[in-house]
HTML snippet that shows the backbone in 3Dmol.js (N, CA, C, O; Angstrom):
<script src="https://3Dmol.org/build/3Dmol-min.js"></script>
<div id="view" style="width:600px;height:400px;position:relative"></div>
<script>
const pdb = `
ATOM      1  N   UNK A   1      19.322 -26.255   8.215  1.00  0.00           N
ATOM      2  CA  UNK A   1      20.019 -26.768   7.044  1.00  0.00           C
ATOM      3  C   UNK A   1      20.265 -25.649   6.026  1.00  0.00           C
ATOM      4  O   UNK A   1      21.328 -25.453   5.437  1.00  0.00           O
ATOM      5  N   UNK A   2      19.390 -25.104   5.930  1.00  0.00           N
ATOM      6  CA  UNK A   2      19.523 -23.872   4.906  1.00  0.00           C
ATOM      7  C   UNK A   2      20.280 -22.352   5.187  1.00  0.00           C
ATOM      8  O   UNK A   2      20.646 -21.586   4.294  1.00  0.00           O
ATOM      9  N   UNK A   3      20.410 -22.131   6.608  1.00  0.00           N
ATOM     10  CA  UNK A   3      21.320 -21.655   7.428  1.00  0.00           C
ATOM     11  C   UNK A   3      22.983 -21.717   6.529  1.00  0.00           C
ATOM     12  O   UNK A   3      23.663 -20.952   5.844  1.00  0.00           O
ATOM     13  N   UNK A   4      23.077 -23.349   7.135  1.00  0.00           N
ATOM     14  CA  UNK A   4      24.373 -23.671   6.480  1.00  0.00           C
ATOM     15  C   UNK A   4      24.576 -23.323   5.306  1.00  0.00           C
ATOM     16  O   UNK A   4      25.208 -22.304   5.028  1.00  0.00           O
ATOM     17  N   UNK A   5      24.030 -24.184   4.362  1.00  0.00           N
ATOM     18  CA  UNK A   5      23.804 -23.860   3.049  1.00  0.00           C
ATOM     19  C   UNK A   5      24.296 -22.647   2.954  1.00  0.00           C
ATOM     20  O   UNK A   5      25.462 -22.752   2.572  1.00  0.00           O
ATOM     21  N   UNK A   6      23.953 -21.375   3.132  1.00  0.00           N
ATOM     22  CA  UNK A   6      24.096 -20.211   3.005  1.00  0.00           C
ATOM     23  C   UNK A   6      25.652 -19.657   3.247  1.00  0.00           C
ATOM     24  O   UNK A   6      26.407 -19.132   2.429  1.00  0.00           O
ATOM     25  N   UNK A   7      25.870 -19.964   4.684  1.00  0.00           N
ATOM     26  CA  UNK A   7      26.662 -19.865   4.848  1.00  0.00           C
ATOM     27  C   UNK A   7      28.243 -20.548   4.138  1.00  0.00           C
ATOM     28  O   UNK A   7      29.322 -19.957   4.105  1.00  0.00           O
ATOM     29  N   UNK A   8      27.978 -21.781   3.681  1.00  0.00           N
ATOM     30  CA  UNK A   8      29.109 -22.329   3.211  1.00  0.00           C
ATOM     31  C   UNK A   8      29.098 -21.320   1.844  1.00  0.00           C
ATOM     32  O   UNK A   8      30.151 -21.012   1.287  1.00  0.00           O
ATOM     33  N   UNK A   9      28.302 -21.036   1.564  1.00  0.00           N
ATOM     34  CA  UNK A   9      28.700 -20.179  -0.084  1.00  0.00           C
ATOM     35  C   UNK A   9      28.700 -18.706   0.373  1.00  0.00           C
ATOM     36  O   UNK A   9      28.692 -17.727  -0.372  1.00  0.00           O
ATOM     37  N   UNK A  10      28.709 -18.709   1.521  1.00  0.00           N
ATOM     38  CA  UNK A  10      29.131 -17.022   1.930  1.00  0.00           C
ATOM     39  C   UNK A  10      30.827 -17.203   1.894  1.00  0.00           C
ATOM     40  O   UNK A  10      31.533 -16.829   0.957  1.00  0.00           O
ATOM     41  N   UNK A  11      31.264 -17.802   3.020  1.00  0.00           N
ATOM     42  CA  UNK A  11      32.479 -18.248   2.994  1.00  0.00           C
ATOM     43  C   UNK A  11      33.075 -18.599   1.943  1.00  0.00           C
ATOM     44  O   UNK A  11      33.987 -17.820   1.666  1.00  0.00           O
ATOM     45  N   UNK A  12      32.892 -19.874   0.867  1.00  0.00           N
ATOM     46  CA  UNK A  12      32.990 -19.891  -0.281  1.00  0.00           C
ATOM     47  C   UNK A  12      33.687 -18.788  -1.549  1.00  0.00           C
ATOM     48  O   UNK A  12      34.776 -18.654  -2.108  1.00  0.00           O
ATOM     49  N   UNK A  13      32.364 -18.149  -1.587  1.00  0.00           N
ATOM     50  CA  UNK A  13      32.696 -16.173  -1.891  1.00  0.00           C
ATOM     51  C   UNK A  13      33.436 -15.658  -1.513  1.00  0.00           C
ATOM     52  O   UNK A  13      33.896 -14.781  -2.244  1.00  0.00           O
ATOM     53  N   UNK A  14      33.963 -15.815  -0.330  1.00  0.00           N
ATOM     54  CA  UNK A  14      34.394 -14.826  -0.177  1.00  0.00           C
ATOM     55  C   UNK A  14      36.471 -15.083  -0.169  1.00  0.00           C
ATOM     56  O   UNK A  14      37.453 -14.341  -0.202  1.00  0.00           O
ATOM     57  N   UNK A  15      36.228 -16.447  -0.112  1.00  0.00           N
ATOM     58  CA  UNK A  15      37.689 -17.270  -0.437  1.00  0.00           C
ATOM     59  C   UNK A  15      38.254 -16.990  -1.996  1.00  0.00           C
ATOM     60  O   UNK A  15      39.362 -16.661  -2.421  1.00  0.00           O
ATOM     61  N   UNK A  16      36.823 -17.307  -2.722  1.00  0.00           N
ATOM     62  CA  UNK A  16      36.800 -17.005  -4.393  1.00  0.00           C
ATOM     63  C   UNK A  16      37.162 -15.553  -4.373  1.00  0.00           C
ATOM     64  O   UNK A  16      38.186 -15.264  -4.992  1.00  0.00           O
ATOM     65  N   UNK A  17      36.548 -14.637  -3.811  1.00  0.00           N
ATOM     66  CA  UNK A  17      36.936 -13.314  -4.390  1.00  0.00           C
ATOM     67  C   UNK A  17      38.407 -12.860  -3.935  1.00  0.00           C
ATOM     68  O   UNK A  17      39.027 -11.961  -4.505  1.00  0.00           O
ATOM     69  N   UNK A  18      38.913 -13.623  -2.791  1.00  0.00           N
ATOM     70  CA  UNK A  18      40.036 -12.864  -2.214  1.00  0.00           C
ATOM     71  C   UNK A  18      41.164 -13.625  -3.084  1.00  0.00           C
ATOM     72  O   UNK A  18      42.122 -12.957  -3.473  1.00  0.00           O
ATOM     73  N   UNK A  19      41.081 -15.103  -3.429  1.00  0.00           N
ATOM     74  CA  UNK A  19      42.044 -15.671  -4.000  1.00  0.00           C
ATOM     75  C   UNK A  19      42.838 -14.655  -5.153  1.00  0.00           C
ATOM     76  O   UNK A  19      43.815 -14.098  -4.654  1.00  0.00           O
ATOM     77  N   UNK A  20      42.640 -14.378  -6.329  1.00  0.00           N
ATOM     78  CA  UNK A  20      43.115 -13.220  -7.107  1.00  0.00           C
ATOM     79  C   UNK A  20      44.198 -12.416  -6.347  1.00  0.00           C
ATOM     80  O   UNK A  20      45.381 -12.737  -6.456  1.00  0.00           O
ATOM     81  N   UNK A  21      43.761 -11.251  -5.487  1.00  0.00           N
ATOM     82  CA  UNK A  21      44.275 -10.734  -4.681  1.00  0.00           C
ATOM     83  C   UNK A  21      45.880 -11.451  -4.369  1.00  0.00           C
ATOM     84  O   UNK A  21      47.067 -11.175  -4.541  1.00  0.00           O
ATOM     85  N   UNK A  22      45.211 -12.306  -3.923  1.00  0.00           N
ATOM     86  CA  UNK A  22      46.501 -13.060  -3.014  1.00  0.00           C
ATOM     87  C   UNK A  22      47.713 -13.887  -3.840  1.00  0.00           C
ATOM     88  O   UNK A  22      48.746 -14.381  -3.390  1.00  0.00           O
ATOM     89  N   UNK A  23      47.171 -13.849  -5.287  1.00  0.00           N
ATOM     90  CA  UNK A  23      48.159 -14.892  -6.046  1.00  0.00           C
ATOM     91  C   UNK A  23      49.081 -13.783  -7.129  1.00  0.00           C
ATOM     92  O   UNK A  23      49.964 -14.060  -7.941  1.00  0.00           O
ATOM     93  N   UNK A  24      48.547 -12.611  -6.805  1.00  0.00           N
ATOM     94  CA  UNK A  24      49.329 -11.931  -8.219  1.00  0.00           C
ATOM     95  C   UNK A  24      50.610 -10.965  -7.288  1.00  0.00           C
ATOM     96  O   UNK A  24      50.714 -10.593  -6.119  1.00  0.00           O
ATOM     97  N   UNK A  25      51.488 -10.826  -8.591  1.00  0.00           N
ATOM     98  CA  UNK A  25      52.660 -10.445  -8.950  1.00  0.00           C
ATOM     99  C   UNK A  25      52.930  -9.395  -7.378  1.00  0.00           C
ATOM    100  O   UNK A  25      52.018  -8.708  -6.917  1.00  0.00           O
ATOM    101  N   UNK A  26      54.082  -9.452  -6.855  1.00  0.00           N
ATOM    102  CA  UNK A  26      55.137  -8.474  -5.839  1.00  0.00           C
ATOM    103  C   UNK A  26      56.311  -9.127  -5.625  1.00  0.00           C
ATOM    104  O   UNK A  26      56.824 -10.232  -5.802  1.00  0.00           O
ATOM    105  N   UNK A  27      56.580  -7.933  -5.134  1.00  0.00           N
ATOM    106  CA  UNK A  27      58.079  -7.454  -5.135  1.00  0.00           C
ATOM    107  C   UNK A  27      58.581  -8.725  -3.394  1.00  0.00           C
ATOM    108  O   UNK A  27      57.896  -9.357  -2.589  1.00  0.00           O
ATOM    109  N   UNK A  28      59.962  -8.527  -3.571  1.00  0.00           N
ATOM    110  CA  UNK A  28      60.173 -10.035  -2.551  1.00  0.00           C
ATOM    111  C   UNK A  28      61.496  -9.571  -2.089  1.00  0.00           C
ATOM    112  O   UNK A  28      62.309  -9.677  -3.007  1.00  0.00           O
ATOM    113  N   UNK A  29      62.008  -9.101  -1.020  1.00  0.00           N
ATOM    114  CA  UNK A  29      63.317  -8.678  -0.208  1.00  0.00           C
ATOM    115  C   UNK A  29      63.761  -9.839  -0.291  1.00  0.00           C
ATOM    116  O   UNK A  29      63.013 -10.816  -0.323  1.00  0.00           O
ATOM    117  N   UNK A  30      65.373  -9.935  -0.349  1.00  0.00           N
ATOM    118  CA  UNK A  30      66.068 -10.702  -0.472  1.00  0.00           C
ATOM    119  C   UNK A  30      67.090 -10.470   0.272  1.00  0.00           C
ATOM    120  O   UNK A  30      67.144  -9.257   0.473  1.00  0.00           O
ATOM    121  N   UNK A  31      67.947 -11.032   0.793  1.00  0.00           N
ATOM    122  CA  UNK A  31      69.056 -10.194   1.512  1.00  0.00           C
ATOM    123  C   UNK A  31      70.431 -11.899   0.972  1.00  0.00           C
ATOM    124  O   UNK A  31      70.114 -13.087   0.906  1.00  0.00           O
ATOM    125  N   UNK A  32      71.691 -11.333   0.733  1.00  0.00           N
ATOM    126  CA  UNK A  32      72.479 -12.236   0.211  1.00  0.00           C
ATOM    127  C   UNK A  32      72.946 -13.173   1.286  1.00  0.00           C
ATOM    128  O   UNK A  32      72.967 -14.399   1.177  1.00  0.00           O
ATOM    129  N   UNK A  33      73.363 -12.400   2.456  1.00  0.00           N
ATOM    130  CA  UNK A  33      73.368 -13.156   3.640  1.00  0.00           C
ATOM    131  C   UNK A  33      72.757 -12.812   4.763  1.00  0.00           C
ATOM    132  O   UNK A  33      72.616 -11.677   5.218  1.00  0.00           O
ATOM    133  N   UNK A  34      72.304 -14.090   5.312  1.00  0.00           N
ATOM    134  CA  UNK A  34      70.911 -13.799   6.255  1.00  0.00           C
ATOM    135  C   UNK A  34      71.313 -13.647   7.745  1.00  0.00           C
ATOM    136  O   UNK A  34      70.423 -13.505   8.583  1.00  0.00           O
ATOM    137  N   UNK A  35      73.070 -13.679   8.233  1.00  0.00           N
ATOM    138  CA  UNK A  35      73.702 -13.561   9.312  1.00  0.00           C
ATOM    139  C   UNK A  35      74.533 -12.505   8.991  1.00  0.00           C
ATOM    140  O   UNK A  35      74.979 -12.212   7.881  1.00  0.00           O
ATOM    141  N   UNK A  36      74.733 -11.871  10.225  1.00  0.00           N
ATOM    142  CA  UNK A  36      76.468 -11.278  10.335  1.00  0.00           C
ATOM    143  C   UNK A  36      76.670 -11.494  11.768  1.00  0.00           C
ATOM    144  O   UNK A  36      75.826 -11.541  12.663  1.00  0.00           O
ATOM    145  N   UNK A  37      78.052 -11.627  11.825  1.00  0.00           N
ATOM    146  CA  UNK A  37      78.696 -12.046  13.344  1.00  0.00           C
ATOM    147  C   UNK A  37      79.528 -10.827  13.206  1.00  0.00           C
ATOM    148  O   UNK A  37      80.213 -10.585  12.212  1.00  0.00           O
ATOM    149  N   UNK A  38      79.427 -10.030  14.316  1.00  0.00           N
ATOM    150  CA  UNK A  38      80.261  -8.968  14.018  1.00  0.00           C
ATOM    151  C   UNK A  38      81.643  -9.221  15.286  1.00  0.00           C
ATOM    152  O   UNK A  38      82.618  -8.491  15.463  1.00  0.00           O
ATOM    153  N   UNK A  39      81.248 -10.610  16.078  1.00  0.00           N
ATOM    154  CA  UNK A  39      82.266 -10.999  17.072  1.00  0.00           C
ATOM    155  C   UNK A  39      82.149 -10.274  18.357  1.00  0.00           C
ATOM    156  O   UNK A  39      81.023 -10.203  18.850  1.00  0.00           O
ATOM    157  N   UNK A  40      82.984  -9.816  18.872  1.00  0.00           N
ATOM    158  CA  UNK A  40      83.184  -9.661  20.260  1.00  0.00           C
ATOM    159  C   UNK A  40      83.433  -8.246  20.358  1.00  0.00           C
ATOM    160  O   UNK A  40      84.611  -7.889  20.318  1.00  0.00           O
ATOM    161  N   UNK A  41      82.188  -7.051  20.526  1.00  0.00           N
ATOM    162  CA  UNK A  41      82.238  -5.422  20.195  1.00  0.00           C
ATOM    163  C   UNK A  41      81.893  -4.798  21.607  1.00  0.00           C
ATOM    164  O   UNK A  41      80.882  -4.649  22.293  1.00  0.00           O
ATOM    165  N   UNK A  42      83.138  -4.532  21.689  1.00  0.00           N
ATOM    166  CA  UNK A  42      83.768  -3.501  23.299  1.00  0.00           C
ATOM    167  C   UNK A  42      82.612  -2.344  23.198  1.00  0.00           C
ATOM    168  O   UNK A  42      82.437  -1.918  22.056  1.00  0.00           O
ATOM    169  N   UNK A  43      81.855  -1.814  24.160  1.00  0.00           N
ATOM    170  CA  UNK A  43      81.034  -0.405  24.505  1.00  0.00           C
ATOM    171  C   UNK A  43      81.620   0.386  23.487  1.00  0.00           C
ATOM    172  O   UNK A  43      82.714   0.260  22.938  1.00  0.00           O
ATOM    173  N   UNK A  44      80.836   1.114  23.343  1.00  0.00           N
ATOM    174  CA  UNK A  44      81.332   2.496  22.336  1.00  0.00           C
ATOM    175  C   UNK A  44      82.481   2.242  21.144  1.00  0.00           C
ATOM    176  O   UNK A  44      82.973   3.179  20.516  1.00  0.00           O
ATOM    177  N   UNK A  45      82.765   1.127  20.967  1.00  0.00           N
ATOM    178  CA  UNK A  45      83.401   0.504  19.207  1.00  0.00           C
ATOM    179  C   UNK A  45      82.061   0.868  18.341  1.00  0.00           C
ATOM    180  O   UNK A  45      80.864   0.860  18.629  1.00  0.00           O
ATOM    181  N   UNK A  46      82.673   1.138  17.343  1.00  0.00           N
ATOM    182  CA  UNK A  46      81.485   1.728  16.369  1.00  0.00           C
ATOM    183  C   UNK A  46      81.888   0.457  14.887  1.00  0.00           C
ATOM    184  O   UNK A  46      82.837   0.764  14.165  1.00  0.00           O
ATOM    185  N   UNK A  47      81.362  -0.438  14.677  1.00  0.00           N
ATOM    186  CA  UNK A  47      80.935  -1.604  13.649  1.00  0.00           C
ATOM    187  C   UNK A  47      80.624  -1.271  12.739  1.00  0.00           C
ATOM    188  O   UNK A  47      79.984  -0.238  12.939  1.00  0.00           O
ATOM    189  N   UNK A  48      80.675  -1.588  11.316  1.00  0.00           N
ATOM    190  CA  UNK A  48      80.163  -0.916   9.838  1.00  0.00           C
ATOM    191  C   UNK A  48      79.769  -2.607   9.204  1.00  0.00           C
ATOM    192  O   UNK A  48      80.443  -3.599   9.483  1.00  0.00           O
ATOM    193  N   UNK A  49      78.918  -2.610   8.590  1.00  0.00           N
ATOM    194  CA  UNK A  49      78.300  -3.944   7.595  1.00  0.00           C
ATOM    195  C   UNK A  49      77.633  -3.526   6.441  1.00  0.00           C
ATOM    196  O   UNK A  49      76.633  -2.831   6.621  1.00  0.00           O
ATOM    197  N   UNK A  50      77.993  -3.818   5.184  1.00  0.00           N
ATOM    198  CA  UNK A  50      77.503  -3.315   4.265  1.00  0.00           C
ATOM    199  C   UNK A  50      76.487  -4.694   3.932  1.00  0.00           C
ATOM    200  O   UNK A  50      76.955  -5.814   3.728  1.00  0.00           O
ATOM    201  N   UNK A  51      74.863  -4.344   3.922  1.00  0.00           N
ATOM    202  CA  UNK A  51      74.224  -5.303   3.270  1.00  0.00           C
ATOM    203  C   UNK A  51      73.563  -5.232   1.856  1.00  0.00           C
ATOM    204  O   UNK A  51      72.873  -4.277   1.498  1.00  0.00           O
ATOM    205  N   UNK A  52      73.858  -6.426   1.010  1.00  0.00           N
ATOM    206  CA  UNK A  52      73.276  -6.493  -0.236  1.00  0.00           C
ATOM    207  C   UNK A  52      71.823  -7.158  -0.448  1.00  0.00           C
ATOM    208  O   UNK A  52      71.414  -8.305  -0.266  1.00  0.00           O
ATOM    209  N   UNK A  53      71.230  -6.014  -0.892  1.00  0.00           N
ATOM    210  CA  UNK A  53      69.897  -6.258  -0.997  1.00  0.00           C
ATOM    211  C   UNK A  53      69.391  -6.844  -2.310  1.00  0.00           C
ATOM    212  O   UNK A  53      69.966  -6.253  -3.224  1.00  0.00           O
ATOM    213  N   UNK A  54      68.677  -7.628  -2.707  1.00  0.00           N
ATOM    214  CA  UNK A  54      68.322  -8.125  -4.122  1.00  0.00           C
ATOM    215  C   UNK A  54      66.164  -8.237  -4.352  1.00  0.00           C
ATOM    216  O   UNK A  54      65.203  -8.594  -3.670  1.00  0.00           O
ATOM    217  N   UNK A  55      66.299  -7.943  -5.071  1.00  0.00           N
ATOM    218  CA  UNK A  55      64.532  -8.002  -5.609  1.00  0.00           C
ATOM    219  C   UNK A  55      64.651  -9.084  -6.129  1.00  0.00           C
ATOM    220  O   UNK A  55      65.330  -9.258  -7.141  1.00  0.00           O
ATOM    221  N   UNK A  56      63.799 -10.297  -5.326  1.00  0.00           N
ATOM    222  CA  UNK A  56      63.496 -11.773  -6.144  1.00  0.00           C
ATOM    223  C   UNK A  56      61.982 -11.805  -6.835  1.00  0.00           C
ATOM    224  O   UNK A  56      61.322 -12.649  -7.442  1.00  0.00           O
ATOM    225  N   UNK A  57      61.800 -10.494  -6.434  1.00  0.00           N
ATOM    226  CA  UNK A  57      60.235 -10.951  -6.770  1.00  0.00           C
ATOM    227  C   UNK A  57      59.836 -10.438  -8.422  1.00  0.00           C
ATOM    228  O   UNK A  57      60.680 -10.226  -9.292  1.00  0.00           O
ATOM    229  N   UNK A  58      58.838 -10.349  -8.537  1.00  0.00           N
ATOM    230  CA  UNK A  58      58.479  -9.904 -10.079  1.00  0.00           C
ATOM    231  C   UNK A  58      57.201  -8.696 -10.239  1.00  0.00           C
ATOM    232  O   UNK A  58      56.130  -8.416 -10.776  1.00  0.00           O
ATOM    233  N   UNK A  59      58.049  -8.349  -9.503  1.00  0.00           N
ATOM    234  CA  UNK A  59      57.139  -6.507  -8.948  1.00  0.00           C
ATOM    235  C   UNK A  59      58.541  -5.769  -8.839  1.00  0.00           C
ATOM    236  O   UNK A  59      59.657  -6.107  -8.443  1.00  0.00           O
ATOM    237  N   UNK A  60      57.970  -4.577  -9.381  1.00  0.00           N
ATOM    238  CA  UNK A  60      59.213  -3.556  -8.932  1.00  0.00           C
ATOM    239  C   UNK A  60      59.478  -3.311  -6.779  1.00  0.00           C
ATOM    240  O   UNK A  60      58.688  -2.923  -5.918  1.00  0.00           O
ATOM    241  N   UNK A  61      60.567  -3.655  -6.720  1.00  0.00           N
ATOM    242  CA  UNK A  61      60.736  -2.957  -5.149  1.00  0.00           C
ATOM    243  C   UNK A  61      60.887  -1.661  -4.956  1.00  0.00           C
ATOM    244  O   UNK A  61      61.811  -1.171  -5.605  1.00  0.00           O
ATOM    245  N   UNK A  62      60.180  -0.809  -4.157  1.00  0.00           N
ATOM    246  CA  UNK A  62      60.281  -0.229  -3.697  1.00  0.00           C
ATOM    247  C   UNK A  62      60.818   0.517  -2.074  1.00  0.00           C
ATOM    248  O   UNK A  62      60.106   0.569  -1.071  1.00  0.00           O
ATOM    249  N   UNK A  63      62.275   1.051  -2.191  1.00  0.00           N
ATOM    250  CA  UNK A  63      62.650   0.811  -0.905  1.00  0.00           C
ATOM    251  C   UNK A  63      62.729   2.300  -0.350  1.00  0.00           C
ATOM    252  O   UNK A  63      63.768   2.668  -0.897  1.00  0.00           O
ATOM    253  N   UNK A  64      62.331   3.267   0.312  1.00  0.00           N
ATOM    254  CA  UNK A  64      62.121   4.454   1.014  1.00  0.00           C
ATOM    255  C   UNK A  64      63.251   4.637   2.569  1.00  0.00           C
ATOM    256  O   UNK A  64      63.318   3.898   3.551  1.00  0.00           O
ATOM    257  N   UNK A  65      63.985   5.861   2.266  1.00  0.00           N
ATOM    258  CA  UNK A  65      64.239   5.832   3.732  1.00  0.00           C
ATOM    259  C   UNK A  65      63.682   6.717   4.585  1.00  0.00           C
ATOM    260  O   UNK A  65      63.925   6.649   5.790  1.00  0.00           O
TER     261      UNK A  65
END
`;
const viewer = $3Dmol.createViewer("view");
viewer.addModel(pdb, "pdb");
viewer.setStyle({}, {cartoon: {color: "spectrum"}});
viewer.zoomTo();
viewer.render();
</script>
């Protein structure tokens, strides 16, 4: 019994300490449209798509190439 005991407030703890962590502020990719059909592209045709990217989140994004 005391086993348990223990254990449920180990687990407990350790839900409590991570919660924080997990609820605060970042950054959130967005993309305006979530398809492109570029149709019917013959071997060696070369395709161009410009995508618009948006930050929904409330963290700065950071994007690296």
């Amino acid at each position: 019994m005391m086993k348990r005991v223990l254990r449920f407030l180990q687990i407990g703890g350790v839900l409590v300490l991570g919660l924080p962590f997990s609820v605060g502020a970042a950054p959130r990719l967005a993309l305006e449209q979530d398809t492109f059909d570029f149709g019917a592209v013959a071997q060696g045709e070369i395709v161009k798509q410009s995508f618009v990217l948006k930050n929904s989140g409330d963290e700065n994004l950071d994007i690296q190439r």
